[in-house]
MIBA-344173 format. One record per residue: residue number from 1; x, y, z of N, C-alpha, C in turn. Coordinates in Angstrom, 3 decimals. Last residue first. Example, Ala and Ser with C-alpha at 12.3 -4.5 7.8 and 13.67 -1.06 7.14 Angstrom:
residues 2
- pos;n.px;n.py;n.pz;ca.px;ca.py;ca.pz;c.px;c.py;c.pz
- 2;12.850;-2.250;7.080;13.670;-1.060;7.140;12.900;0.030;7.870
- 1;13.190;-5.690;7.800;12.300;-4.500;7.800;13.200;-3.300;7.800
end
This chain:
residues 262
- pos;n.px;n.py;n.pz;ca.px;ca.py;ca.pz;c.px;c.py;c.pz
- 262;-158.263;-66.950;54.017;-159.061;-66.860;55.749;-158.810;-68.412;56.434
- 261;-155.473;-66.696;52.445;-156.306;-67.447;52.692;-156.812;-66.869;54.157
- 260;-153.794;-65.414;49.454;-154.027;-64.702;51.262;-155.482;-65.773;51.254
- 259;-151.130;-65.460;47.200;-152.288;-66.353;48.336;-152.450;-65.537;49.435
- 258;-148.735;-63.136;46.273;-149.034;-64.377;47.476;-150.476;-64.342;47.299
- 257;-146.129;-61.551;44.412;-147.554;-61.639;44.679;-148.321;-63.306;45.539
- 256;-144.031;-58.944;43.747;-144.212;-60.403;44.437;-145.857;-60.457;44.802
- 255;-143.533;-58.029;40.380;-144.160;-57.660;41.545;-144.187;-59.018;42.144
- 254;-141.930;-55.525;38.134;-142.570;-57.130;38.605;-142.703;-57.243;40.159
- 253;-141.147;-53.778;37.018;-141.542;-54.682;36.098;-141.952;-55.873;36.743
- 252;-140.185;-51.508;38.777;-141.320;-51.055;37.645;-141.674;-52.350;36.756
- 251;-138.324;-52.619;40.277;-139.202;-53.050;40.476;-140.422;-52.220;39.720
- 250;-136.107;-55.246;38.731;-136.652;-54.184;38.620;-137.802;-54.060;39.144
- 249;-134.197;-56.916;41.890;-135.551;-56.889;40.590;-135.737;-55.837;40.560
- 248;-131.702;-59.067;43.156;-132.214;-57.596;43.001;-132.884;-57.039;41.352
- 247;-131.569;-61.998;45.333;-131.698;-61.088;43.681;-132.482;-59.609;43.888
- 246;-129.003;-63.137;46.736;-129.543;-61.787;46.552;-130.081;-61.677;45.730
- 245;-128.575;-66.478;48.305;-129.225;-65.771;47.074;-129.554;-64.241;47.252
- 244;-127.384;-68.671;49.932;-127.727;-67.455;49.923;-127.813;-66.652;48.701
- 243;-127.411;-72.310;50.952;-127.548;-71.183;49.991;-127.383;-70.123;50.236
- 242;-126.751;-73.767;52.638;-126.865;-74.386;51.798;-126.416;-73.950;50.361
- 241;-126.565;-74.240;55.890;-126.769;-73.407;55.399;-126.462;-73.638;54.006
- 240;-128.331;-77.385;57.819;-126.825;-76.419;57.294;-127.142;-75.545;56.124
- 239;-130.211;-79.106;59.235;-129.873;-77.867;59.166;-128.820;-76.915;58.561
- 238;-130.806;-81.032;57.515;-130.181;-81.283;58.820;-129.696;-80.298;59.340
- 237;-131.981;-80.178;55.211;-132.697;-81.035;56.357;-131.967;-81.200;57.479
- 236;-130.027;-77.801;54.427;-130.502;-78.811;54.076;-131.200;-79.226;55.486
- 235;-131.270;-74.075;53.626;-130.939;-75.221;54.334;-131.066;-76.333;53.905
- 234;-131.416;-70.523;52.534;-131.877;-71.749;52.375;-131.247;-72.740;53.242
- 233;-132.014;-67.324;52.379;-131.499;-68.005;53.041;-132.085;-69.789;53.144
- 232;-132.441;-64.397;50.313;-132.992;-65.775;50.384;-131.770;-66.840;51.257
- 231;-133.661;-61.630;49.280;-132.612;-62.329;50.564;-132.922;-63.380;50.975
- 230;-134.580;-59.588;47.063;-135.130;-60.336;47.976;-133.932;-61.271;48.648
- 229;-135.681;-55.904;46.538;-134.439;-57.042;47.101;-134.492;-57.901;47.703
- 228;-137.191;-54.292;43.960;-137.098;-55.371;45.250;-136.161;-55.894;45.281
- 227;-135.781;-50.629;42.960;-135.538;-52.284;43.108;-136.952;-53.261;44.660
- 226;-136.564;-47.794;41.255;-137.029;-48.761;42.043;-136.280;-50.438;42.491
- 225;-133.606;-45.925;39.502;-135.316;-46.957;39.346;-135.673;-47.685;40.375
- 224;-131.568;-44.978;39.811;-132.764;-44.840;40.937;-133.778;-45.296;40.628
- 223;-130.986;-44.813;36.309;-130.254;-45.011;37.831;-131.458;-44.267;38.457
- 222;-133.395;-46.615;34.126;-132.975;-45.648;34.238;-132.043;-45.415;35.719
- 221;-132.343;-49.693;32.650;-133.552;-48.944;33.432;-132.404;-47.662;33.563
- 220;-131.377;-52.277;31.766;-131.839;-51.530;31.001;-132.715;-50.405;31.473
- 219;-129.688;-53.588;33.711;-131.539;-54.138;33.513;-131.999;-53.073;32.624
- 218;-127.082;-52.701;32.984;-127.507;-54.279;32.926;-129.141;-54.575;33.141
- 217;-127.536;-49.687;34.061;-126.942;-50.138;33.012;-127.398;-51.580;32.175
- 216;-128.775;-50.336;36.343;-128.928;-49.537;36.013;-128.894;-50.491;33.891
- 215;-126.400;-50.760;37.779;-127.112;-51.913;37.693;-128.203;-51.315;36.609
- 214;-124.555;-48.927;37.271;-124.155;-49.988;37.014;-125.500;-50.933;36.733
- 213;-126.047;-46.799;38.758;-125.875;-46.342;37.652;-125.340;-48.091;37.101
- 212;-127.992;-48.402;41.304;-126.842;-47.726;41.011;-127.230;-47.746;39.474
- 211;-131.579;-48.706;42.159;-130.798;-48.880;41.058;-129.211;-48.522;41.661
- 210;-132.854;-48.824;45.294;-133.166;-47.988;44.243;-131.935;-48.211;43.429
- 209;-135.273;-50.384;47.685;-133.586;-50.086;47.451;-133.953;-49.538;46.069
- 208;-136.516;-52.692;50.133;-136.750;-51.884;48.852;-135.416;-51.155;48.747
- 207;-136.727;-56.149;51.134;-137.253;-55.106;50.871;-136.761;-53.838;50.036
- 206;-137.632;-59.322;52.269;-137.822;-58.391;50.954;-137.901;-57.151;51.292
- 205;-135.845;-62.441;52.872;-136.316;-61.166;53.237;-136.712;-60.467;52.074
- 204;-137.048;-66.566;53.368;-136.821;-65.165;52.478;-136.786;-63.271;53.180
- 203;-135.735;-69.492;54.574;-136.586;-67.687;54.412;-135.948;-66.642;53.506
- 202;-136.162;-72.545;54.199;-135.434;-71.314;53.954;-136.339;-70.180;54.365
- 201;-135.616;-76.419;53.510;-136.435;-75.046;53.825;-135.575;-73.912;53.560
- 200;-133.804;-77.800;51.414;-135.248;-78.316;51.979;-135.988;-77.143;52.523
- 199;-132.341;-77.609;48.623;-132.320;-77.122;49.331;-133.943;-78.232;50.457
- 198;-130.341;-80.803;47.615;-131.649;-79.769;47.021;-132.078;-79.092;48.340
- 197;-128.140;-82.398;47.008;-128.149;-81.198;48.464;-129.427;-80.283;47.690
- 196;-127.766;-84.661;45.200;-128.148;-85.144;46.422;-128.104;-83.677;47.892
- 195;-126.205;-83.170;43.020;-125.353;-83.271;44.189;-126.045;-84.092;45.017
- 194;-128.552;-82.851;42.276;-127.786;-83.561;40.985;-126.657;-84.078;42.100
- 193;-129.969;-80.489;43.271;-130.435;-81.928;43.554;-129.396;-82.953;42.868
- 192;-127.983;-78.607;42.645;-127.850;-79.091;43.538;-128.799;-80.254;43.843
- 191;-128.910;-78.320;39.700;-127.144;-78.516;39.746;-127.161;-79.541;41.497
- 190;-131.483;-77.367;40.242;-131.442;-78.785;39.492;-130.157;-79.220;39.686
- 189;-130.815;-75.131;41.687;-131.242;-75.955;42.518;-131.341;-77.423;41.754
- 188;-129.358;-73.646;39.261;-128.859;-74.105;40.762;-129.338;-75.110;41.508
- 187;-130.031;-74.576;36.274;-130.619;-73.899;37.286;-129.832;-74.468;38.248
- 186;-127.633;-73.692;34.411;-128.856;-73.968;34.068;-129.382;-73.053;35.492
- 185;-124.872;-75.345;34.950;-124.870;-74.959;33.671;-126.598;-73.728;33.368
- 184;-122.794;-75.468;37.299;-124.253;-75.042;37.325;-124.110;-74.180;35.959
- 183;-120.389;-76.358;37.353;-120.947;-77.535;37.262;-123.012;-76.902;37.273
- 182;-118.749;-74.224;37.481;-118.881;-74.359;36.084;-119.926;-75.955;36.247
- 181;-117.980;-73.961;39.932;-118.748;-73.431;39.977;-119.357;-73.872;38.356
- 180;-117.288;-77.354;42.212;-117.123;-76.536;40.755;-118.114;-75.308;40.601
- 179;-118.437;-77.967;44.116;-117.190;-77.937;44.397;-116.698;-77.388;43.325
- 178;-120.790;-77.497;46.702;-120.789;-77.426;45.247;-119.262;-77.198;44.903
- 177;-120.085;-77.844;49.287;-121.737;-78.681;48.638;-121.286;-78.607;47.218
- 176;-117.811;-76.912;49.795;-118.141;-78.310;50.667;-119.329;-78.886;49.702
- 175;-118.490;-74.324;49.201;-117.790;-75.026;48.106;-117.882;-76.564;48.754
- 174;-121.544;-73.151;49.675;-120.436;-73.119;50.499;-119.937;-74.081;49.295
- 173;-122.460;-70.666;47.148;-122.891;-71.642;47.905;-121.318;-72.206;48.922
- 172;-124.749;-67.448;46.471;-123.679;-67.974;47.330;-123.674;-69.404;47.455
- 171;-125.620;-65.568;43.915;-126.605;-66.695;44.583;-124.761;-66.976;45.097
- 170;-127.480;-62.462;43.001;-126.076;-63.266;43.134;-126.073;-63.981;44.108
- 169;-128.745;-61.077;39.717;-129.085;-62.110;40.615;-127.484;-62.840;41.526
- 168;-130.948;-59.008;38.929;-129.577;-59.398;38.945;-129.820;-60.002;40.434
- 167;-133.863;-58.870;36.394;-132.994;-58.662;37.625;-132.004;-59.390;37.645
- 166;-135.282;-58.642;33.815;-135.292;-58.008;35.027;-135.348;-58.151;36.006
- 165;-134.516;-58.536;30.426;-134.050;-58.536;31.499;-134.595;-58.016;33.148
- 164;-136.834;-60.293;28.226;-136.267;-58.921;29.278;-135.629;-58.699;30.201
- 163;-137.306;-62.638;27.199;-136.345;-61.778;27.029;-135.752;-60.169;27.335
- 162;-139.101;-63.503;29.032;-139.261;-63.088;27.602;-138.378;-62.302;26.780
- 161;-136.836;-62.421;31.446;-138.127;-62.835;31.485;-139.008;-62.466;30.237
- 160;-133.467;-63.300;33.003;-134.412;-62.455;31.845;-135.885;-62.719;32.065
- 159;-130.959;-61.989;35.024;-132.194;-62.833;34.600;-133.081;-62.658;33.885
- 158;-127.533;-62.151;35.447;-128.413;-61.497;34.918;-129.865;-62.183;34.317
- 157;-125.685;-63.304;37.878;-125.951;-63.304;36.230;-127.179;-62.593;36.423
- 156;-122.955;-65.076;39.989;-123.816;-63.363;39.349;-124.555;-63.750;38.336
- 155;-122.058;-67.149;41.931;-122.456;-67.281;40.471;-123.615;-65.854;40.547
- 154;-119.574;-68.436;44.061;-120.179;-67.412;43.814;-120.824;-67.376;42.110
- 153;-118.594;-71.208;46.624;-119.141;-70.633;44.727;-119.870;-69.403;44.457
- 152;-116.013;-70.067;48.845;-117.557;-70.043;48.282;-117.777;-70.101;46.833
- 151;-113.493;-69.907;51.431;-113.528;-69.951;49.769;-115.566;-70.351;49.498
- 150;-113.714;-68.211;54.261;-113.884;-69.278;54.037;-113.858;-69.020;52.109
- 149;-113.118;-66.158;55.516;-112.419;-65.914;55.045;-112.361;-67.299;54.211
- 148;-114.846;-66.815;58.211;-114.341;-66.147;57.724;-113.325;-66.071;56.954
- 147;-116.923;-69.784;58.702;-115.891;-69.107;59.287;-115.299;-67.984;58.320
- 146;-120.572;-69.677;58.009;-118.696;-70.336;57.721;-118.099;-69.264;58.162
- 145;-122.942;-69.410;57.368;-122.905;-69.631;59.042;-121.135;-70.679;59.012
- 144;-124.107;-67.838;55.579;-123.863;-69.680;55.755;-123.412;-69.947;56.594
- 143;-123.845;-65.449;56.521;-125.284;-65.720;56.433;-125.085;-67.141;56.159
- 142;-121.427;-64.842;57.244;-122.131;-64.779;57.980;-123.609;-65.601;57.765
- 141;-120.309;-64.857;54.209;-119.788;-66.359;55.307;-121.019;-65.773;56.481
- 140;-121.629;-62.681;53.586;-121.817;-63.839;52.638;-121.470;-65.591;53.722
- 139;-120.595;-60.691;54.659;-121.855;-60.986;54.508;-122.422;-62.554;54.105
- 138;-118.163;-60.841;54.263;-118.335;-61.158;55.545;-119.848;-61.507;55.724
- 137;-117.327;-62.763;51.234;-117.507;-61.776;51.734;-117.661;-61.765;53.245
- 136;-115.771;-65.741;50.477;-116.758;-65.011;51.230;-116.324;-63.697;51.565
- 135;-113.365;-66.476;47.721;-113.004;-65.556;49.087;-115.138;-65.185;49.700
- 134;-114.288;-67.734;44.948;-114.151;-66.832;45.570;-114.041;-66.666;47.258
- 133;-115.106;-69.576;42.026;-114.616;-69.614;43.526;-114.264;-68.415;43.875
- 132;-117.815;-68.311;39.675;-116.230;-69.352;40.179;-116.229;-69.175;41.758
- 131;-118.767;-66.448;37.682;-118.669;-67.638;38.450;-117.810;-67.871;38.983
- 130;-120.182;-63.440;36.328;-119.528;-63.688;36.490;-119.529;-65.320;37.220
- 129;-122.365;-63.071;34.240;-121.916;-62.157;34.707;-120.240;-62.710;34.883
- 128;-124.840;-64.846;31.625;-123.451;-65.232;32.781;-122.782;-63.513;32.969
- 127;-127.905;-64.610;31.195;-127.018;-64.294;31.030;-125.595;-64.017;32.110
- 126;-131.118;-66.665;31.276;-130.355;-65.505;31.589;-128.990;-65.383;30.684
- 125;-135.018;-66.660;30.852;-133.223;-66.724;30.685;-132.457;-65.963;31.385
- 124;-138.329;-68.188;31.014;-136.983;-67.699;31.714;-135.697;-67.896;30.797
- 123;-141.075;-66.641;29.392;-139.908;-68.303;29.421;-138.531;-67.413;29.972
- 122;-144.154;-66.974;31.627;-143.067;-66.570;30.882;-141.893;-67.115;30.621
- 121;-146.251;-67.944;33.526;-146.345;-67.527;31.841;-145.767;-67.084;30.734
- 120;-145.551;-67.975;35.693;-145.948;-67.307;35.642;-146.381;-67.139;33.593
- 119;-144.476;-70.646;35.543;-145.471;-70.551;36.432;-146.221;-69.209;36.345
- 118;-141.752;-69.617;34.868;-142.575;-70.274;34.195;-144.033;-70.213;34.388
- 117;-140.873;-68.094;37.133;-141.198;-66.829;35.999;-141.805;-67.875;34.731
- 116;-140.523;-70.329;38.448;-141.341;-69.230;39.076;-141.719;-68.379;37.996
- 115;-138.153;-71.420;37.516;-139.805;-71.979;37.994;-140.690;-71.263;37.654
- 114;-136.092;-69.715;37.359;-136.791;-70.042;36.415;-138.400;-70.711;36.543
- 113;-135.775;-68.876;40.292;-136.002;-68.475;39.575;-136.484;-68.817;38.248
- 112;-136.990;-72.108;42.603;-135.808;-70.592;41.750;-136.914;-69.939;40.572
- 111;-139.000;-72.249;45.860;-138.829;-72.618;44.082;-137.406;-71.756;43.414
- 110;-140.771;-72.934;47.923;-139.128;-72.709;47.840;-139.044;-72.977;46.402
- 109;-143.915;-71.060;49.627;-142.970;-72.019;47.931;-141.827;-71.938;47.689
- 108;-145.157;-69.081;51.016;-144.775;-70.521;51.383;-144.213;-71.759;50.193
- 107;-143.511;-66.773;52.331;-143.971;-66.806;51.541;-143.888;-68.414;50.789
- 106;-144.515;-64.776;54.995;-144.514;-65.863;54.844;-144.693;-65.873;53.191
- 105;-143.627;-61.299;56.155;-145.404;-61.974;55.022;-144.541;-63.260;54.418
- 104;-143.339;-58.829;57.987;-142.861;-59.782;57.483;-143.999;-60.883;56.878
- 103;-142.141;-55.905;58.600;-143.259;-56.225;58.397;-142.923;-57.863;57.575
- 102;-140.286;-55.132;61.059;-140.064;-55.041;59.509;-141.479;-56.118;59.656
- 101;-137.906;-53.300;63.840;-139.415;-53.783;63.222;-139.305;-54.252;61.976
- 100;-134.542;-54.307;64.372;-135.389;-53.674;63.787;-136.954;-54.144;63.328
- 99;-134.095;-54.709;67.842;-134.178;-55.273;66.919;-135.184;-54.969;65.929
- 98;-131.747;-51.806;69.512;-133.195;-52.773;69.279;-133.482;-53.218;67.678
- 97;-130.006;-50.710;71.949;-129.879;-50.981;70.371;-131.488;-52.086;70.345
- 96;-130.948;-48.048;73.527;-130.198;-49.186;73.619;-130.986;-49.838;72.098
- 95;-130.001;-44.852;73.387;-130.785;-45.591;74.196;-130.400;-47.200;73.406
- 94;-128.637;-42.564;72.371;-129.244;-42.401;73.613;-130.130;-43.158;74.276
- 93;-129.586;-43.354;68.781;-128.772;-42.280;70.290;-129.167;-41.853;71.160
- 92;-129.881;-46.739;68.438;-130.338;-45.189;68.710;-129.514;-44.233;69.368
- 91;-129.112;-49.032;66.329;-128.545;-48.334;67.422;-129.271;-46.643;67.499
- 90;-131.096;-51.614;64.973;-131.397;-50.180;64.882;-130.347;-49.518;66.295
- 89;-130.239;-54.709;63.177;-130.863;-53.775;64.584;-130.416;-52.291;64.412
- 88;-130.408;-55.162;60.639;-131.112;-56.288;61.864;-131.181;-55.827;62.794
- 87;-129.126;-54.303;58.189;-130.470;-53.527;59.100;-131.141;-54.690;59.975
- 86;-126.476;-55.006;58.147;-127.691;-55.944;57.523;-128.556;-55.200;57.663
- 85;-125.525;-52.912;60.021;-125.008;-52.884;58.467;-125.847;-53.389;57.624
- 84;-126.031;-53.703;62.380;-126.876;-52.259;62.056;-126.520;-52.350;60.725
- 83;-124.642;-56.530;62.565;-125.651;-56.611;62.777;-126.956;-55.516;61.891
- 82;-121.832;-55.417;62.698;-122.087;-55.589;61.674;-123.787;-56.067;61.606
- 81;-122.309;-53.687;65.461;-122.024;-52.816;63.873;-122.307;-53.500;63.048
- 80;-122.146;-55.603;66.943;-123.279;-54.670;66.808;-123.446;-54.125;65.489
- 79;-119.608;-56.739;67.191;-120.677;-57.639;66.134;-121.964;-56.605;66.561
- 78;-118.228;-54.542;67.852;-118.045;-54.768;66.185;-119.211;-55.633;65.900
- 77;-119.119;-54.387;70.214;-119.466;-53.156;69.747;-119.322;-53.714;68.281
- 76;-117.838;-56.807;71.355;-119.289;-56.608;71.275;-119.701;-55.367;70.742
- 75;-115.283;-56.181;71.135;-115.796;-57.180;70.244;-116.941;-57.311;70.072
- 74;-115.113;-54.264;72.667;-114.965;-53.699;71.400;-115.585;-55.008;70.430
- 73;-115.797;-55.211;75.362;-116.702;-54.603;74.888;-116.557;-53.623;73.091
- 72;-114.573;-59.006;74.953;-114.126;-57.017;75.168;-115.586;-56.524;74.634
- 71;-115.869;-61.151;77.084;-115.620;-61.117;75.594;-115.504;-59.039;75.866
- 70;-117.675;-62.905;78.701;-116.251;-62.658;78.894;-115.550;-62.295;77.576
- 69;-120.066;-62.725;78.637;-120.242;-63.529;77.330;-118.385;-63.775;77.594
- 68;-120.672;-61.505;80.266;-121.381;-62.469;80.710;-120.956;-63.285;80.146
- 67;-119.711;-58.766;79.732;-119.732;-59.654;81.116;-119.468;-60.560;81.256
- 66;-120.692;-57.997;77.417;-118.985;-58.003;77.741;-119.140;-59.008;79.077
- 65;-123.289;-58.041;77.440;-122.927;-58.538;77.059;-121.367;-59.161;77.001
- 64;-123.302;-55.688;79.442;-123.915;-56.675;80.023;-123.111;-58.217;78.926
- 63;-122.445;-53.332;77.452;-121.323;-53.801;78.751;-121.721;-55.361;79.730
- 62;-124.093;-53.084;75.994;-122.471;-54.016;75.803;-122.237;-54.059;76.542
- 61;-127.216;-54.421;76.752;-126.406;-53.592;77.067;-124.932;-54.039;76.589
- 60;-129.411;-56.477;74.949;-128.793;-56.237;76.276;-127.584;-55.325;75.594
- 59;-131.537;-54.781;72.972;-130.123;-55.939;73.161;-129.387;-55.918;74.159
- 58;-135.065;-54.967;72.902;-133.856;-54.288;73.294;-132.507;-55.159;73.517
- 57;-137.417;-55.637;70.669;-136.736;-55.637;71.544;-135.757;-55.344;72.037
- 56;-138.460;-55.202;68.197;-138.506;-54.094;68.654;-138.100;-54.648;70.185
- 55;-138.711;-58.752;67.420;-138.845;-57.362;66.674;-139.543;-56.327;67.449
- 54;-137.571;-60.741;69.552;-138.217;-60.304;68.616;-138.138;-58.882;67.946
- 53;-135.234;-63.477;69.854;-134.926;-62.172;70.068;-136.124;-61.130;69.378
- 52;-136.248;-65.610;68.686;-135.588;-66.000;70.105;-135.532;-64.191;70.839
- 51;-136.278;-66.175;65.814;-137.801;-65.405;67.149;-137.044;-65.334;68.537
- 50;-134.144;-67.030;64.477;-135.491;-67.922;64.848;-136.215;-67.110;66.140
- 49;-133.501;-64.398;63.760;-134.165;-65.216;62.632;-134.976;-66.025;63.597
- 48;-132.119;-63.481;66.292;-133.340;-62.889;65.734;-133.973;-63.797;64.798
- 47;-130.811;-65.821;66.723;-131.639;-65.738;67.905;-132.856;-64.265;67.299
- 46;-128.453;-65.488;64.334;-129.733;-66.854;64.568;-131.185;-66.525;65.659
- 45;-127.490;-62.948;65.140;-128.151;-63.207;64.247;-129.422;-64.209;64.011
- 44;-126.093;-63.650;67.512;-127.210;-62.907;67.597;-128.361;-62.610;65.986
- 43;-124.457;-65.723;66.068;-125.008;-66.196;67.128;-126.542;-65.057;67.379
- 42;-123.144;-63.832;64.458;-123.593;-64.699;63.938;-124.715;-65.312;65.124
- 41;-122.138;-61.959;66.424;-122.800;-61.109;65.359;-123.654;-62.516;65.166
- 40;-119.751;-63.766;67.651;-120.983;-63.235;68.526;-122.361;-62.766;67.223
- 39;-118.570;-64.654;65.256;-119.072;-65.374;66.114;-120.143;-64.816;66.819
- 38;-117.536;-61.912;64.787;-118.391;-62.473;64.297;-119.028;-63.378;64.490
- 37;-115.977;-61.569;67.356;-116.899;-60.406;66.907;-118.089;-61.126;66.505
- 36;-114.459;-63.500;67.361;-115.011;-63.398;68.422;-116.056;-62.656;68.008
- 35;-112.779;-64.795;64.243;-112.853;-63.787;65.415;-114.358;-63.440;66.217
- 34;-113.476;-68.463;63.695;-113.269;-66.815;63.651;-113.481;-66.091;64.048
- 33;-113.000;-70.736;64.230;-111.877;-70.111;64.760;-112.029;-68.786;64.083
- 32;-115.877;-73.376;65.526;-115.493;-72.012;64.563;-114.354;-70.894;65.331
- 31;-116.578;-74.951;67.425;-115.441;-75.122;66.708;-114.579;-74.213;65.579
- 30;-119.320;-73.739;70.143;-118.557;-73.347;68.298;-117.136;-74.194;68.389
- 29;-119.633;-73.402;72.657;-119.646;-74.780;71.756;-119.231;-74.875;70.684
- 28;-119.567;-70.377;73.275;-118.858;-71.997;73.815;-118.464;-72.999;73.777
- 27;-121.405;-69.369;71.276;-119.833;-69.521;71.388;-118.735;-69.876;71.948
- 26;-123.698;-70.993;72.583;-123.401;-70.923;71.372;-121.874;-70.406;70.808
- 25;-123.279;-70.629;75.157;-123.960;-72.205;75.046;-123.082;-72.090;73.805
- 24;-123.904;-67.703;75.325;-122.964;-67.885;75.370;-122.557;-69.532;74.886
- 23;-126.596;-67.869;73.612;-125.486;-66.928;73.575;-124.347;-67.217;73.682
- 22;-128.279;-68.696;76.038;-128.308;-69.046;74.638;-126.890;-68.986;73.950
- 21;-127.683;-66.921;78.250;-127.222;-68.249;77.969;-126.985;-68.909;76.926
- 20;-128.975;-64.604;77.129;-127.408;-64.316;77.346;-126.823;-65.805;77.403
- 19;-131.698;-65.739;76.576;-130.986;-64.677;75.731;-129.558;-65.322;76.047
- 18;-132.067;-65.903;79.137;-132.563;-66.997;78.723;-131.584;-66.940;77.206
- 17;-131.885;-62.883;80.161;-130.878;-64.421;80.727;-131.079;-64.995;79.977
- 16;-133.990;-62.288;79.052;-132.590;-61.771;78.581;-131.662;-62.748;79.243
- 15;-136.387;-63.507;79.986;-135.805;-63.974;78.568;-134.399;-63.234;77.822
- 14;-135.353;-64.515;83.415;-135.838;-63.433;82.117;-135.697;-64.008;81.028
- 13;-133.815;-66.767;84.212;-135.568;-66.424;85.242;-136.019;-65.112;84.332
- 12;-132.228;-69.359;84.086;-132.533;-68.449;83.829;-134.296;-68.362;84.305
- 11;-131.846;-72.102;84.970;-131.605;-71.217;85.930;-132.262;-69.844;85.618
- 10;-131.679;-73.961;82.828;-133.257;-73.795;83.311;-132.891;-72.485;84.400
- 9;-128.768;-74.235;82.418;-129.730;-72.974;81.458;-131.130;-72.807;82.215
- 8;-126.311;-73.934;84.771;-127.702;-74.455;84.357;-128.902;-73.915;83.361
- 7;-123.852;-72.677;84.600;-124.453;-73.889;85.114;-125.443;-74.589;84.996
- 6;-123.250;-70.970;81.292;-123.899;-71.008;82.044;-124.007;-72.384;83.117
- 5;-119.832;-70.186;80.499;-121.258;-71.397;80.161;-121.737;-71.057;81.804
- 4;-118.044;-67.712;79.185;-118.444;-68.087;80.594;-119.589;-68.908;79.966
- 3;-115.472;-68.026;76.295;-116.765;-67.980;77.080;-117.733;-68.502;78.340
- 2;-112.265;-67.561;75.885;-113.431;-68.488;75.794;-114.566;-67.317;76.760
- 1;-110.153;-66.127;73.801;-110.832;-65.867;75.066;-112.098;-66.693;75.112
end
């Protein structure tokens, strides 16, 4: 089922038109053959990340969206759902879905993990979980912005810091960039400058979550210990999605800490 294109984008006269064009421009133009839902989900995804849609604004209506976008109001109800799953928008009862508040703090150094826990005074390791090729999750193709059901390097492991373990770490790449998973002996981003694809920008999310008994297990902590969860979305220069990184840190052992300049 294609999508109604707007005649003229300058036509729009709200930023929910401005919104719904966007929108549609975007699953109009896609070459991407996966289901409609996610397409849409993905599209409303980008328009929160880049500001297009802000924090505590309202999502147009499904049925507005069914309209405009010529798309079932079940397909617009699924890419809602998977949207409330990420916590990117909040469905209320009894009033219209809005894009969740979250306190957000720039954090201006694209570095990995070993860098970083150098820089800090400590000698990074880890330990192999699991690697290889794998099937994307929905989470996982959503956030590299690949069609569903797309194959991905997936690499788990476990991160140390003086030999402590603390945190688990599971970094996504599209297989187009990295075609072996056994070719990241070390650090990812040294594997991927080695490719000529060193990430160039990205954002990060952070926020809070509490052990399973499993993870538990592997950082040596007690189940419901504290976690940070940080959500790292990376790019190359020409915009393509590059990376996606979950690491999940003990958080009785370490803390994110920033520069605050006047």
């Amino acid at each position: 089922m294609s999508s109604k294109l707007p005649q003229d984008i300058g036509e729009a006269t709200t930023p929910r038109d401005a919104l719904l064009d966007r929108l549609a421009i975007s699953l109009g133009g896609s070459n991407d053959h996966s289901p409609i839902y996610m397409r849409l989900a993905m599209a409303l995804a980008d328009a929160i990340d880049g500001g297009h849609l802000g924090r505590g604004r309202s999502l147009p209506s499904e049925r507005l969206l069914a309209e405009r976008l010529n798309i079932s109001r079940v397909s617009v109800r699924r890419a809602i759902a998977e949207l409330e799953g990420e916590g990117r928008v909040n469905r209320r009862h009894g009033a219209r879905t809005v894009v969740q508040t979250r306190v957000r703090k720039d954090l201006p150094n694209l570095t990995g993990f070993s860098d970083e826990i150098r820089a800090r005074g400590m000698e990074p390791s880890f330990s192999w979980i699991s690697r290889g090729t794998v099937i994307g999750t929905l989470h996982e193709t959503m956030a590299l912005g690949l069609p569903v059901q797309t194959e991905v390097i997936r690499l788990i492991r476990v991160r140390h810091a003086d030999g402590i373990p603390i945190a688990l770490e599971r970094a996504v790449v599209p297989k187009s960039i990295l075609p072996d998973a056994m070719l990241v002996t070390d650090s990812l981003y040294a594997t991927l400058a080695s490719l000529n694809a060193r990430p160039h920008h990205g954002f990060q999310r952070i926020r809070a979550d509490v052990m399973s008994v499993a993870e538990a297990e592997l950082l040596q902590a007690a189940p419901q210990t504290p976690m940070l969860v940080a959500e790292r979305r990376c790019f190359l220069e020409d915009g393509r999605a590059i990376e996606f990184t979950e690491t999940r840190y003990n958080g009785k052992v370490y803390d994110f800490i920033s520069d605050l300049h006047l």
